[in-house]
BAVEXDREN-700261 format. One record per residue (C-alpha): residue number from 0; z, y, x; chain. Coordinates in steps of 0.02 Angstrom, whole numbers. Last residue first. Example, Ala and Ser with C-alpha at 12.3 -4.5 7.8 and 13.67 -1.06 7.14 Angstrom:
// BAVEXDREN-700261
PT, 1, 357, -53, 684, A .
PT, 0, 390, -225, 615, A .
// end
This chain:
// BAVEXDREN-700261
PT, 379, 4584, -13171, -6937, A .
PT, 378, 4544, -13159, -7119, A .
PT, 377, 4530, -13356, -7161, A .
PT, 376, 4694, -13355, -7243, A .
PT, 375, 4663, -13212, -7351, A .
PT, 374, 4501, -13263, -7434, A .
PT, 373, 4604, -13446, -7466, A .
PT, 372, 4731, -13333, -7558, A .
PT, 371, 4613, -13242, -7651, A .
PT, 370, 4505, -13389, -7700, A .
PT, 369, 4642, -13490, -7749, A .
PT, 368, 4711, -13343, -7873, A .
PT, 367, 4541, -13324, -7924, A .
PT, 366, 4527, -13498, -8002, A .
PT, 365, 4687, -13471, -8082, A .
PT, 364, 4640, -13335, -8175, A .
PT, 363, 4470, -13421, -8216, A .
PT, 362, 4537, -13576, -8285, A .
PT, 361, 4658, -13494, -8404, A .
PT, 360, 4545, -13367, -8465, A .
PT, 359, 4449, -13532, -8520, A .
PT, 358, 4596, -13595, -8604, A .
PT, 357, 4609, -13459, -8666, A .
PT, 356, 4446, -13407, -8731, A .
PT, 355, 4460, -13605, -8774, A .
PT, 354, 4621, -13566, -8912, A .
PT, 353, 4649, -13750, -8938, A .
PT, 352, 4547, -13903, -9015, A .
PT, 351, 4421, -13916, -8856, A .
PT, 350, 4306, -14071, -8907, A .
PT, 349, 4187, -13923, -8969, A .
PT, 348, 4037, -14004, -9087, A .
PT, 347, 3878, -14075, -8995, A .
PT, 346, 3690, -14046, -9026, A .
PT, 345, 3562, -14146, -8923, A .
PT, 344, 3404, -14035, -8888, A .
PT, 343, 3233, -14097, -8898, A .
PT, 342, 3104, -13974, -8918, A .
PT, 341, 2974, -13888, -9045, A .
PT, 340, 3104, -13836, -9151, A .
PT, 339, 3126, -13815, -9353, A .
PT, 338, 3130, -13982, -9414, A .
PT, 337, 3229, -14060, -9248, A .
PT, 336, 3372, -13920, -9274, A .
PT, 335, 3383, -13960, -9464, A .
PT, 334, 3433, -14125, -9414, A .
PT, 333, 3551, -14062, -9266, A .
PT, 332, 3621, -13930, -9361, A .
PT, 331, 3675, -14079, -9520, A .
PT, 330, 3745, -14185, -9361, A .
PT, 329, 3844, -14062, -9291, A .
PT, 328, 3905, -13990, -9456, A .
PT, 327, 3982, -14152, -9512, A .
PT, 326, 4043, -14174, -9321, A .
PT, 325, 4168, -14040, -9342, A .
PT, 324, 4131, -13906, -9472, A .
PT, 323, 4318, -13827, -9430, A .
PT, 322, 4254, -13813, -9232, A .
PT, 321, 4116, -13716, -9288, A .
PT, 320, 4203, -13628, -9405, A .
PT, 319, 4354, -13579, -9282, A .
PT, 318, 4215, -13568, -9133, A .
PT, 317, 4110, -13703, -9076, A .
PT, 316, 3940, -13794, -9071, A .
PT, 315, 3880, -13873, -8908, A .
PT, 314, 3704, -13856, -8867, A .
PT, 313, 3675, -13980, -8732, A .
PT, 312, 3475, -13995, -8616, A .
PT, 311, 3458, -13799, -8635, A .
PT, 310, 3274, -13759, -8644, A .
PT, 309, 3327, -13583, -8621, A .
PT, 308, 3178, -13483, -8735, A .
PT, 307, 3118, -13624, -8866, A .
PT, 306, 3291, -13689, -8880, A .
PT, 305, 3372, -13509, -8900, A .
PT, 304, 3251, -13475, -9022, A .
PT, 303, 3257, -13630, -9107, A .
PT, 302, 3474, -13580, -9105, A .
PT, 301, 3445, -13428, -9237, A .
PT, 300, 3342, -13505, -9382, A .
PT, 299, 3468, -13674, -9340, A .
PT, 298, 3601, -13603, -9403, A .
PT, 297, 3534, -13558, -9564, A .
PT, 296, 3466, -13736, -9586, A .
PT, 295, 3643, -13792, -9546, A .
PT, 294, 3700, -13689, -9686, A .
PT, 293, 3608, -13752, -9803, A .
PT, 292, 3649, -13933, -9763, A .
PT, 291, 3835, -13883, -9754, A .
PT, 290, 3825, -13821, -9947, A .
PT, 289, 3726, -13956, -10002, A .
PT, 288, 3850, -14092, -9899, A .
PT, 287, 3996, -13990, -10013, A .
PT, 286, 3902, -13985, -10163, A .
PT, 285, 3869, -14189, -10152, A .
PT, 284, 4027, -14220, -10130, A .
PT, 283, 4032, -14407, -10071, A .
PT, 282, 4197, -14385, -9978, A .
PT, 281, 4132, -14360, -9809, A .
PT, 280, 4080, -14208, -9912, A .
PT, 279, 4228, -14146, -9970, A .
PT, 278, 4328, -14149, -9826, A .
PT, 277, 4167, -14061, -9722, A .
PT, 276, 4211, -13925, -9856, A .
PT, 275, 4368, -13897, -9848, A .
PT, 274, 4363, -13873, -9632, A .
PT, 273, 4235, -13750, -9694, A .
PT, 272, 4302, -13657, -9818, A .
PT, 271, 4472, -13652, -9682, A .
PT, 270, 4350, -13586, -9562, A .
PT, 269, 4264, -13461, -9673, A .
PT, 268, 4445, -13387, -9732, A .
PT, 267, 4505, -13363, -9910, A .
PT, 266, 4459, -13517, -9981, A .
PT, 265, 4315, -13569, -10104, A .
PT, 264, 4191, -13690, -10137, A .
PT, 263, 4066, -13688, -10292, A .
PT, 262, 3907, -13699, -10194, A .
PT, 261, 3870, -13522, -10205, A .
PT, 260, 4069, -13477, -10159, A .
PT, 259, 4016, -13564, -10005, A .
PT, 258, 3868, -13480, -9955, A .
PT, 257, 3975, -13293, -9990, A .
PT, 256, 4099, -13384, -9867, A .
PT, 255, 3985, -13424, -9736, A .
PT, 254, 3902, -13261, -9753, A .
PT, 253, 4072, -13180, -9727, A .
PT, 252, 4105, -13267, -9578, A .
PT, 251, 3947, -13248, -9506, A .
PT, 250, 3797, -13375, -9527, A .
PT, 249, 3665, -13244, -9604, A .
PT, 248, 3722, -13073, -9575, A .
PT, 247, 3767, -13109, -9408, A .
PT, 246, 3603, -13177, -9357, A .
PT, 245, 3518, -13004, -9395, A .
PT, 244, 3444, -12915, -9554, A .
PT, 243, 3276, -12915, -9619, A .
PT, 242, 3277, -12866, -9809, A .
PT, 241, 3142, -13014, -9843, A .
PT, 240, 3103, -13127, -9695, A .
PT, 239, 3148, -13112, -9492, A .
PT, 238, 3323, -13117, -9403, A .
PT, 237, 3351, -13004, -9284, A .
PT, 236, 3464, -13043, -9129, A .
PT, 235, 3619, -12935, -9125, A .
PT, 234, 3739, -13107, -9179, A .
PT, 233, 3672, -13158, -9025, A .
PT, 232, 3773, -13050, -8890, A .
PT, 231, 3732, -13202, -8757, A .
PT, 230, 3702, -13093, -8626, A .
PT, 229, 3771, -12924, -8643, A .
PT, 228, 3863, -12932, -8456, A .
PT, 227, 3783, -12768, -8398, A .
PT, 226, 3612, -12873, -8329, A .
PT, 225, 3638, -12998, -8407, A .
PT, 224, 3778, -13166, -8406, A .
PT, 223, 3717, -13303, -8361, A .
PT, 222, 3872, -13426, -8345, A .
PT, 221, 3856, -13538, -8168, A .
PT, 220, 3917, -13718, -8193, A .
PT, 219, 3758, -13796, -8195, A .
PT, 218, 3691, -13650, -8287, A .
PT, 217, 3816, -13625, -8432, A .
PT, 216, 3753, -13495, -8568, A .
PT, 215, 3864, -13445, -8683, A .
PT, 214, 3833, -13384, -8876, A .
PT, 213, 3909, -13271, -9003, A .
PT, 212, 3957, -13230, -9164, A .
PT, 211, 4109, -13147, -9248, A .
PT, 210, 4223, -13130, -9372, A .
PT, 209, 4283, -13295, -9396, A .
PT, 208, 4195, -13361, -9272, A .
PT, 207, 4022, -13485, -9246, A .
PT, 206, 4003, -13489, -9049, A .
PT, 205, 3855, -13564, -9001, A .
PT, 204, 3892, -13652, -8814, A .
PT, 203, 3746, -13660, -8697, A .
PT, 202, 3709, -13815, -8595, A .
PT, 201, 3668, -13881, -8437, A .
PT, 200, 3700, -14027, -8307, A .
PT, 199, 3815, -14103, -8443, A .
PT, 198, 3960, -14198, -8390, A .
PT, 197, 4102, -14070, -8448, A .
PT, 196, 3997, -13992, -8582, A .
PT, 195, 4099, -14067, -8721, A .
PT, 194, 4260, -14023, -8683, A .
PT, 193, 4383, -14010, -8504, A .
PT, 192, 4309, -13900, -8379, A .
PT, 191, 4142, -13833, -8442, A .
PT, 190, 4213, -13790, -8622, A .
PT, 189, 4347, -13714, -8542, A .
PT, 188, 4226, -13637, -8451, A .
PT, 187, 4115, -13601, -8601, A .
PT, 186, 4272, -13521, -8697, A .
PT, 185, 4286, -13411, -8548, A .
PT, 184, 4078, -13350, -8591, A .
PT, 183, 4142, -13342, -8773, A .
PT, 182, 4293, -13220, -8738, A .
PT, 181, 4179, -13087, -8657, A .
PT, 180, 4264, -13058, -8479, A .
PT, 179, 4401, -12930, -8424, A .
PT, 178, 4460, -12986, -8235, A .
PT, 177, 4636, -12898, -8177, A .
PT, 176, 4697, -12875, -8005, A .
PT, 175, 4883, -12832, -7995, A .
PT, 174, 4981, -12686, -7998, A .
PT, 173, 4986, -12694, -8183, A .
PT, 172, 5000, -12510, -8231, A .
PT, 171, 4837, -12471, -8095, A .
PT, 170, 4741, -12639, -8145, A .
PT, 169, 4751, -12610, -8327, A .
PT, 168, 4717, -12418, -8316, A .
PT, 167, 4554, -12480, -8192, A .
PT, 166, 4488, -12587, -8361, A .
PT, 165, 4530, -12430, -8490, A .
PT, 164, 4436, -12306, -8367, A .
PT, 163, 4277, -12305, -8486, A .
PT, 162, 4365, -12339, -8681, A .
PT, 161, 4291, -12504, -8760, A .
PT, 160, 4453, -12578, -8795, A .
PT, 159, 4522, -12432, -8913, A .
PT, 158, 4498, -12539, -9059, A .
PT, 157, 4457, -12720, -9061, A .
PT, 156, 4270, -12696, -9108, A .
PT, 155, 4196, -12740, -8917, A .
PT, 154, 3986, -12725, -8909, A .
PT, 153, 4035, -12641, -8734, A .
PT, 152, 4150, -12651, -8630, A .
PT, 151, 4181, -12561, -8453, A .
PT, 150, 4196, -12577, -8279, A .
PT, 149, 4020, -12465, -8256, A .
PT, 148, 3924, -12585, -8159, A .
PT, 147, 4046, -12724, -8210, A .
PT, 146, 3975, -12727, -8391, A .
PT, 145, 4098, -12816, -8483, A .
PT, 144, 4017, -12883, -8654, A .
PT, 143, 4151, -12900, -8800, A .
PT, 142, 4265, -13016, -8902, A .
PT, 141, 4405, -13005, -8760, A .
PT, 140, 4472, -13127, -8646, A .
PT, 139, 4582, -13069, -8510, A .
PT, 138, 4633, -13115, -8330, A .
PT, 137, 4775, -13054, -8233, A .
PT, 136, 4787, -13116, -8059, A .
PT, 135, 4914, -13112, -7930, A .
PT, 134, 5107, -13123, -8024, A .
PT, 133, 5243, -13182, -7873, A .
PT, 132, 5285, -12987, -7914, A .
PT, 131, 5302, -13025, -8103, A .
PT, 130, 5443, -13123, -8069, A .
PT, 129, 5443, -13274, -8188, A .
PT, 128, 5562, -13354, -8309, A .
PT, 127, 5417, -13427, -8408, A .
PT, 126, 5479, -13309, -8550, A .
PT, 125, 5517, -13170, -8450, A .
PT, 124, 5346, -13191, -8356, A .
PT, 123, 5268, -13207, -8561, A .
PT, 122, 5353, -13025, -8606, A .
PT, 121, 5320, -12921, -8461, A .
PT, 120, 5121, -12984, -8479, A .
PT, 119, 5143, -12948, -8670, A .
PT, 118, 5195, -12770, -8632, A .
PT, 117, 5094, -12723, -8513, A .
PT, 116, 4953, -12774, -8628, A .
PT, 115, 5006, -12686, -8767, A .
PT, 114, 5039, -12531, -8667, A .
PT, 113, 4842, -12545, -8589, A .
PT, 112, 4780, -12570, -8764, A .
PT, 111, 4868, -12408, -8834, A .
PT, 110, 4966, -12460, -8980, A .
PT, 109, 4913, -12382, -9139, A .
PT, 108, 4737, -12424, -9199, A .
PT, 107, 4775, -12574, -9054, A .
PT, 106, 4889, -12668, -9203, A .
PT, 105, 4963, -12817, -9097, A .
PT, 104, 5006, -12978, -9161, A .
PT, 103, 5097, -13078, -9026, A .
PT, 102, 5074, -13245, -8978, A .
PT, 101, 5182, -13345, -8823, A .
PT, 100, 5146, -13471, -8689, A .
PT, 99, 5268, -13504, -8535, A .
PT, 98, 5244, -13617, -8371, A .
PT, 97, 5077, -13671, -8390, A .
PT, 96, 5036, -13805, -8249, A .
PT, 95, 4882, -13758, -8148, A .
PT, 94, 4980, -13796, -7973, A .
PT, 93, 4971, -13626, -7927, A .
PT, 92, 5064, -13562, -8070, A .
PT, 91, 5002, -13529, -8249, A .
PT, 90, 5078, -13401, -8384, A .
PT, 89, 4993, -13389, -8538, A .
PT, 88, 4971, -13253, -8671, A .
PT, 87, 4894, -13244, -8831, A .
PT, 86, 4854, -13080, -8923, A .
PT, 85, 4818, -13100, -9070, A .
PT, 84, 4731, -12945, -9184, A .
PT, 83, 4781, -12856, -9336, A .
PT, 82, 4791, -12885, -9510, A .
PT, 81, 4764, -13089, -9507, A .
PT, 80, 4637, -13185, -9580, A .
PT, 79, 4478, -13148, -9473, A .
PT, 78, 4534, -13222, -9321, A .
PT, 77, 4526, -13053, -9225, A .
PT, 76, 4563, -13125, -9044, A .
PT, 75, 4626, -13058, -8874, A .
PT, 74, 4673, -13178, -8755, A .
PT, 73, 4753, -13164, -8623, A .
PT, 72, 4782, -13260, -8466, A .
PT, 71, 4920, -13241, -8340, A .
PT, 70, 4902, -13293, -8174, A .
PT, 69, 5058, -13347, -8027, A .
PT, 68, 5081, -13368, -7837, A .
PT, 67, 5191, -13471, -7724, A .
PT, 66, 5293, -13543, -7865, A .
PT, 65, 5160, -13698, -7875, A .
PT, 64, 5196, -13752, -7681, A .
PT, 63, 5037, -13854, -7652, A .
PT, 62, 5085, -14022, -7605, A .
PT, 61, 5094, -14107, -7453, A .
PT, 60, 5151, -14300, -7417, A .
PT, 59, 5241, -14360, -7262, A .
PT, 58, 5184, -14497, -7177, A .
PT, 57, 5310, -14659, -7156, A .
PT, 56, 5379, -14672, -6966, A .
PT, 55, 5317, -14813, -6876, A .
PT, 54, 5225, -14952, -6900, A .
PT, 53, 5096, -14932, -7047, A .
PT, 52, 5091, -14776, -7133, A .
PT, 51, 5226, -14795, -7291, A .
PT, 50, 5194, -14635, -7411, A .
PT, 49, 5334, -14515, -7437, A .
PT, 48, 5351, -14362, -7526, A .
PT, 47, 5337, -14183, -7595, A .
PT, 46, 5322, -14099, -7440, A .
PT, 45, 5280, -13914, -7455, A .
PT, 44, 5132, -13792, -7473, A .
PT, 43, 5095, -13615, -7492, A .
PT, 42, 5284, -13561, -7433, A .
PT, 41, 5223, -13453, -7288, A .
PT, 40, 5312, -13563, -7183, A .
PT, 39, 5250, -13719, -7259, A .
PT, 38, 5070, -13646, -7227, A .
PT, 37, 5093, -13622, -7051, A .
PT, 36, 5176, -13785, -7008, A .
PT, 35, 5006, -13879, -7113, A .
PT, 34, 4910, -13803, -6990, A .
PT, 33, 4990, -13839, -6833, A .
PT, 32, 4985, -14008, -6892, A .
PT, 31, 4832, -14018, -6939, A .
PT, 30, 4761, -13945, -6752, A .
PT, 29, 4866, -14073, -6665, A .
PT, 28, 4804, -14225, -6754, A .
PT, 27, 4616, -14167, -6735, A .
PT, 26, 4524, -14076, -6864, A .
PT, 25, 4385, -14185, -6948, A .
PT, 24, 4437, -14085, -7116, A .
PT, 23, 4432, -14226, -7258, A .
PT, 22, 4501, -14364, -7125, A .
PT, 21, 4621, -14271, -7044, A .
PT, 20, 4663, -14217, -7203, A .
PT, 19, 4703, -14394, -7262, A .
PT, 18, 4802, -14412, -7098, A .
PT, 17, 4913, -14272, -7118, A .
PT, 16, 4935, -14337, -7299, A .
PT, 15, 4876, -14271, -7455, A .
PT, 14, 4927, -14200, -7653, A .
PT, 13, 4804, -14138, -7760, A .
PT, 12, 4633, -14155, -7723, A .
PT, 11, 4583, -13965, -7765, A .
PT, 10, 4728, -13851, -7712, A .
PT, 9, 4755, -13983, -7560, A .
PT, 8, 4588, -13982, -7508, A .
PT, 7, 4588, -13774, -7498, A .
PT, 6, 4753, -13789, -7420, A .
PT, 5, 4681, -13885, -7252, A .
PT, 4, 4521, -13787, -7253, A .
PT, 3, 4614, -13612, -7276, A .
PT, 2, 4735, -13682, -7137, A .
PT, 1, 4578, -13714, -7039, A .
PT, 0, 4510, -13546, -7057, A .
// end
C-alpha cells in the first residue's frame, strides 16, 4: 500500500522528491525509502534528477518509468466521405506521451473486426517500436452503446461490430484487457480533460457527425451512461410535427446537406458544407447566416429536451459539423436555444480540434493502466 501511495503521486504530480512524498504521504523517512527501492526494482519508477536540499547531499528526483507499461487507443470512425471506416491507432506509455500514431481504412464487410484490430494494434507497437508484451490495456472507440451486462454493442452500424462474443474474441487474440465504449462518451473525456468542459462542474456534449448523432453526459466527471450503456443514443429520440421522424432525420449529415443545397450551398460532405458556410457568413452572406440560423433552430428542437430533462449547466457542441460550425453555430444554437427553452444553458463549441473519441480513448487506456498497476501493488 505505501508503494501504491508513493507511485500513485508520482503518476499524477509528475516528478517528486523523497521529501516531497514525505510530505504528500506522511510516511516516515525510512518507510519512503523502502518504498521508492521497491518500485525502482520493479522498473515503475527511476531517478531522473537532481534538486539541491540544503546542506548535504542534493535529493534525488523520481519519475515514473514510461516503458514500464503501454495502451493503445482506437478509434473506429465512419466520417461520412470515405468508403470504409478509420481506424486510428495510438500508442501511449505510462508517462501519457504518444509514442506512435497511424490510420488505416479498413472494410469490416470483409475483414473480420477482431483481425482488423489485431492487425492495427501489431502495426502501431511496430511503429512506436514497442513490444506488445509491455502492452496492458487496449481501449476502443466505436459509434455504438456497450452494454457490459451482456459485453456487447448495440445501436453500432460498422459491420460485424455488434456480434455477442466479438468483445471476449478481442481480449482472448489480444492477451490483454480491452475496454469498448461509445465513441461520444470518450469524446466527452477528452472533452473533460483538455476542451471546453474542462472547468465546468457539468455538462453534456451534442455530438453533430458526419453520419451520426449523439450526446454525452458528464456528471462532475462521471459519464451517465444507462442501464446497457444506450444513454445518450439521441439521434433515436422522436421528433414531433408532420411525417414524424427522429433527431437524425432532422440535423444529420444528410439533412444538413439537403438544408444546405436549400440555401444555395453545396459540398460533398456536411462538415466541409458547414465549415463553407460559417466562411460565408462571417462574410456578410446573408444565405449562409439563413442557412445556419435554420439549422440552429433544428438543433435546438432536440437539445430543449435535454435542457428541460438534465438541467446541464455547459452544452458543448461537437462532432466534424459541429466542430466545422465553430463559434458561428454556437452562437446561432444558443439564440434559438433561449427562444425555445425554459432554462439557462450556456452553449460552447469543441476547443478539441483532433480525433476526441481518441483522444478520449486515449485518456481512458491510460487511466486503467494506472489503476491496474496501483490495484496490483496494494494486493498484499
Amino acid at each position: 500500500m505505501n508503494d501504491a501511495a508513493a507511485l500513485s503521486h508520482i503518476l499524477e504530480r509528475g516528478p517528486l522528491t523523497r521529501g516531497d512524498l514525505r510530505d504528500l504521504t506522511g510516511l516516515s523517512k525510512p518507510t519512503i525509502s523502502e518504498a521508492l527501492r521497491r518500485l525502482t526494482e520493479a522498473k515503475l519508477v527511476s531517478v531522473v534528477g537532481y534538486v539541491s536540499a540544503g546542506p548535504g547531499p542534493n535529493a534525488e528526483v523520481y519519475a515514473v518509468n514510461p516503458d514500464a507499461a503501454y495502451a493503445v487507443a482506437l478509434s473506429v470512425r465512419d466520417r461520412g466521405d470515405r468508403d470504409t471506416p478509420a481506424v486510428t491507432a495510438a500508442v501511449t506509455d505510462l508517462a501519457g506521451t504518444v509514442r506512435a500514431r497511424l490510420e488505416s481504412a479498413v472494410d469490416f464487410a470483409r475483414t473480420d473486426p477482431v483481425t482488423g484490430v489485431v492487425d492495427i494494434v501489431e502495426a502501431v507497437c511496430k511503429e512506436a517500436g514497442v513490444a506488445r508484451e509491455p502492452v496492458a490495456q487496449v481501449q476502443i472507440a466505436v459509434a455504438g452503446s456497450y452494454d457490459p451486462r451482456g459485453d456487447v454493442l448495440h445501436h453500432v452500424e460498422v459491420p460485424g461490430w455488434g456480434r455477442p462474443g466479438l468483445v471476449e474474441d478481442l481480449r482472448h487474440r489480444l492477451g490483454v484487457p480491452v475496454g469498448v465504449d461509445n465513441d461520444v462518451n470518450l469524446a466527452a473525456v477528452a472533452e473533460r480533460a483538455q476542451g471546453a468542459g474542462r472547468d465546468a462542474e457539468s455538462f453534456a456534449l451534442l455530438w453533430l457527425g458526419e453520419s451520426g448523432l449523439g450526446l454525452a453526459i458528464d456528471l462532475g466527471g462521471t459519464l451517465l451512461r444507462g442501464a446497457r450503456g444506450g444513454a445518450g443514443e439521441i439521434g433515436y429520440m422522436p421528433i414531433g410535427g408532420p411525417g414524424g421522424g427522429n433527431f437524425q432525420d432532422l440535423v444529420g449529415g444528410a439533412a444538413v446537406l439537403e438544408l444546405a443545397a436549400a440555401h444555395g450551398i453545396a459540398t460533398p460532405t456536411a462538415a466541409g458544407t458547414m465549415a463553407a458556410a460559417a466562411v460565408r457568413a462571417a462574410e456578410g452572406d446573408t444565405a449562409a447566416h439563413d442557412f445556419i440560423t435554420a439549422l440552429a433552430g433544428r438543433i435546438a428542437i432536440g437539445l430543449s429536451a435535454v435542457v428541460a430533462v438534465l438541467d446541464p449547466p455547459l452544452v458543448v457542441i461537437g462532432g466534424e459539423v459541429g466542430q466545422a460550425g465553430g463559434p458561428p453555430l454556437g452562437t446561432a444554437v444558443a439564440t434559438a436555444l433561449s427562444e425555445a427553452a425554459p432554462l439557462d444553458t450556456t452553449i460552447a463549441t469543441t476547443l478539441v480540434e483532433d480525433d476526441a473519441a481518441l483522444l478520449g480513448a486515449q485518456e481512458a487506456g491510460r487511466a486503467m493502466v494506472r489503476a491496474t498497476l496501483l490495484a496490483n501493488l496494494s494486493r498484499p
